[in-house]
N, C-alpha and C positions, 0 to 999 in steps of 0.2 A: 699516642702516636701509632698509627700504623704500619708495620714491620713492611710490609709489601710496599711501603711508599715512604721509606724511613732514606731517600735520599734528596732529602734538604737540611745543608749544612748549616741553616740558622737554624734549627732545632734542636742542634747540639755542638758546644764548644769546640775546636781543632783538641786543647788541655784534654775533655773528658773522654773527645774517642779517643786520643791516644793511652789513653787510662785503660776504654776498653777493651781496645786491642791487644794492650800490654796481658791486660785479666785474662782474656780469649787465651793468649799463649801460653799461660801459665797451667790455664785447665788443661791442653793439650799436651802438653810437658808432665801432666800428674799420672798420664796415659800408665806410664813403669809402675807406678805404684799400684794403681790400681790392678792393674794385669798380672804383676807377682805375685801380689796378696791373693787372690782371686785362685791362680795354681797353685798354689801351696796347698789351700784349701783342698783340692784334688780336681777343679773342673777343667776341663778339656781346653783347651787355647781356642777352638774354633767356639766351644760357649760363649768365654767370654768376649770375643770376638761378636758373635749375635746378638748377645743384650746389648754393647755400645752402641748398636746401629738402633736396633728394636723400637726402643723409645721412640727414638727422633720419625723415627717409618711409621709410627704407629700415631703419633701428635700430629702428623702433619699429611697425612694420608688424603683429608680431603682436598688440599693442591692439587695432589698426583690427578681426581674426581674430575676437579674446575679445569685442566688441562687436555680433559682426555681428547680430544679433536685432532689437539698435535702429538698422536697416538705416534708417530717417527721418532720426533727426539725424546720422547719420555721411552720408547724402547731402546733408545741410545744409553739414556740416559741410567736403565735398568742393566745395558751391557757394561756401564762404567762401574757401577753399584758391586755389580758380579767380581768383577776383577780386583775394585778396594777390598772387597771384603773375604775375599779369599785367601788374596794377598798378605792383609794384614794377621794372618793363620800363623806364617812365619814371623811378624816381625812379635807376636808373644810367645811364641816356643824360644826365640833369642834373649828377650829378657826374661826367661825363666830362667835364664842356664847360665847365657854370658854378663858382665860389666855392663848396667846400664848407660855408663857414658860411650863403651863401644858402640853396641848397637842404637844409639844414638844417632852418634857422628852416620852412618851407615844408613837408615833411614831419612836422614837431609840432602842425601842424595837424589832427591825427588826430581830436583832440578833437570839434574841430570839427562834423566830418564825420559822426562819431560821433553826435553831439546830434540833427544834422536827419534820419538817418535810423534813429535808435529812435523819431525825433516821429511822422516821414510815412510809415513803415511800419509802424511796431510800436507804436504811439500812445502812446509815453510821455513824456509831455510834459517838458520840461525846468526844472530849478527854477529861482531868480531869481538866486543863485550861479553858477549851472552857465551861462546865459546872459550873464552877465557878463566871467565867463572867456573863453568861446568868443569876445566882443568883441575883451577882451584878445589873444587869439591871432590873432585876425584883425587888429589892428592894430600886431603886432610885424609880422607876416610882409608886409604893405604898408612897414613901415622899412625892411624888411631887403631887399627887395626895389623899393624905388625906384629912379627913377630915377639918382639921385646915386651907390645904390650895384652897378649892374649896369650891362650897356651890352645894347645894343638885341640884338646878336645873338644871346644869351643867351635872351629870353624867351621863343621860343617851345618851349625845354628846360624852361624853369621852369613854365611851364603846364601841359605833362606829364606833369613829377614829379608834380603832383597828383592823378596818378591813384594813385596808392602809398598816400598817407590818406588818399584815398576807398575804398579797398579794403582797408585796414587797419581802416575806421569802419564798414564792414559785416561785416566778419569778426569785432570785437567784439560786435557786437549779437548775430550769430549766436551766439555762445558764452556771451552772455547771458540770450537766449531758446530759444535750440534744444537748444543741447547739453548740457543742467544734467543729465539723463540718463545721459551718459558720462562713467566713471575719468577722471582729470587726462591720464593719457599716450593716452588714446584720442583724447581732443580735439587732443591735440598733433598727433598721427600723422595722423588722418585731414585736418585742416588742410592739415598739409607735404603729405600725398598725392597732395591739391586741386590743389596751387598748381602739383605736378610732371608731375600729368595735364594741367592747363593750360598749360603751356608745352609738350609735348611736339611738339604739332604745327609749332609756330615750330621745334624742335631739328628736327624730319624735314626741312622745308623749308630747310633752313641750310646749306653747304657744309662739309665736315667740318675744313675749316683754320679756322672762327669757332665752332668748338666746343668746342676744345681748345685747355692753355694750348703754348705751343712750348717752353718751357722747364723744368728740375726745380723752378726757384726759383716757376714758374710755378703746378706742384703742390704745392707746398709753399702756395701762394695759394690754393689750391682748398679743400684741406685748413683751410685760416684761418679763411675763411669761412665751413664748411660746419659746423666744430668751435668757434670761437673766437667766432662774431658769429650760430650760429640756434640748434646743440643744447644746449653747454654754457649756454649764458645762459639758457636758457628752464627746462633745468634747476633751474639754481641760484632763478629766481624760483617755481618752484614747492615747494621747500625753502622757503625762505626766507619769500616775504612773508606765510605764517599767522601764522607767527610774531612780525611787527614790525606789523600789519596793514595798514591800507587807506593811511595818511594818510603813515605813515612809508615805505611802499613808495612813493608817488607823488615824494614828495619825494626819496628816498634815487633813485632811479628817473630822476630829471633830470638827473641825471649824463651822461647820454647827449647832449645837447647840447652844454655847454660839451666834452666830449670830443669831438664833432665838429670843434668852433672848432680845436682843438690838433692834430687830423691834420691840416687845411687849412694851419698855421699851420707846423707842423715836419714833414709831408713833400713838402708842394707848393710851400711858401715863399710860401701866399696872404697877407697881410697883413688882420688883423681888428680893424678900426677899431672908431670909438667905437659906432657903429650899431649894428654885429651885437651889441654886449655887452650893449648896452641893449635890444635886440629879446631876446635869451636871457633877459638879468634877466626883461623882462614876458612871457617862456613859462612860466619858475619858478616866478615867482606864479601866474601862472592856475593850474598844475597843484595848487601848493597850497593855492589858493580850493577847487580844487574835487576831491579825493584822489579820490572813489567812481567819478569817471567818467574821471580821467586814466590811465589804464590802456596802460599802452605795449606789453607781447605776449601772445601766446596764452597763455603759460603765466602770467603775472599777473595774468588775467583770472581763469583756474583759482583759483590761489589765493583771491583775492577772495571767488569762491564758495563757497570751501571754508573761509571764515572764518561762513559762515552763508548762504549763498545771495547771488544776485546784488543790484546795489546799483541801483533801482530812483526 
């Protein structure tokens, strides 16, 4: 079956995409593990930051090729690339330092992000739903991040991270509004290409022992990341959510948080109190108040579209 043409829902069960979407989430929930392991080792957060994307920028490059005519949105789509991949600088310096179910919670803020800037850029004003939730998210991520459950040294990683979904809430819009123009895997490609051109000049600047990992276990890390938590999962959500559609992907799609909770909890040994559980339940909900605009990757935004156009 054809990935670029992988929406026809008799080709695949409603049971098995939501299988896949569930798998999609979980690779993207592994994101802590790989990204701790990875600095520990000693490389730069903006490395591993570049390999996640690399891969997928590098596999899928000749899209970007088959494209080049709608040379506008694939440099839209290279301004989105920029700012995911920037962004996501902060949200591995936070789980180097802080609780991975804080920074967590704090990164599904995407939503968020998302709302205020299709309003104050792209004037689409957000519905009564849709603002609701984004409440909701904003007042998990204040539990989850209080006082009581952080300590001071901590915040100013956490503040950060938030540049990851704020660069994840403009990379949607973009693919919302720009890139309706480009194949599913064009938008993938020229994305990851973005994010890889955007970090390249922190990798020139970098000493070449924070670029690489020192160890084989270390490549085998690289490989995790690059395979297991950005190309296959994005894969799989573009398979998959035509099939189950908007509201079942969002929800099947939340996975990715409490799978957060469970790397912090069984490879760091963080302990995830009653706070963070009840901050994830009220991320849950929002997401499923509001399906059309909880949208967690590039490639489920694809789909989305590809279920009839963008959700507006």
């Amino acid at each position: 079956m054809s990935i670029e043409h992988a929406d026809h829902p008799h080709l695949l069960g409603p049971g098995l995409a939501t299988l896949g979407v569930i798998a999609a989430s979980v690779g993207f929930g592994l994101v802590p593990y790989f990204a701790r392991s990875l600095t520990a080792e000693g490389m730069a957060p903006h490395a591993v930051a570049f390999f996640r994307y690399a891969i997928a920028a590098s596999v899928l490059l000749p899209f970007v090729w088959q494209a080049r005519a709608n040379w506008k949105a694939l440099l839209w789509g290279l301004c989105a690339g920029v700012a995911m991949g920037v962004g996501w600088i902060g949200y591995v310096r936070a789980v180097e330092i802080a609780p991975v179910s804080t920074v967590g919670v704090l990164y599904m803020t995407y939503p968020v992000f998302t709302l205020l800037i299709a309003w104050l850029v792209f004037g689409d004003r957000p519905g009564r739903r849709a603002v609701f939730a984004a409440l909701m998210i904003i007042a998990a991520a204040a539990l989850a991040s209080s006082p009581a459950a952080i300590s001071a040294d901590h915040l100013s990683a956490l503040v950060l991270s938030l540049a990851a979904p704020l660069g994840f809430g403009f990379g949607i819009n973009v693919l919302v509004h720009k890139l309706v123009v480009l194949k599913p895997l064009a938008r993938i490609s020229c994305v990851s290409l973005g994010s890889v051109l955007g970090l390249l000049p922190l990798m020139a600047a970098t000493p070449a022992a924070a670029l690489f990992p020192v160890s084989a276990s270390g490549w085998w890390l690289v490989a995790g990341i690059a395979f297991g938590s950005a190309l296959i999962p994005q894969l799989l959500y573009t398979v998959a959510a035509p099939v189950i559609g908007t509201a079942r992907t969002a929800i099947a799609g939340s996975f990715e948080l409490p799978t957060m909770f469970l790397v912090g909890w069984f490879a760091f040994g963080e302990p995830v109190g009653i706070t963070q559980w009840i901050a994830c339940a009220i991320v849950i909900s929002a997401i499923a108040l509001t399906p059309g605009k909880s949208i967690r990757s590039v490639a489920a935004n694809i789909a989305v579209e590809g279920e009839g156009g963008p959700k507006h």
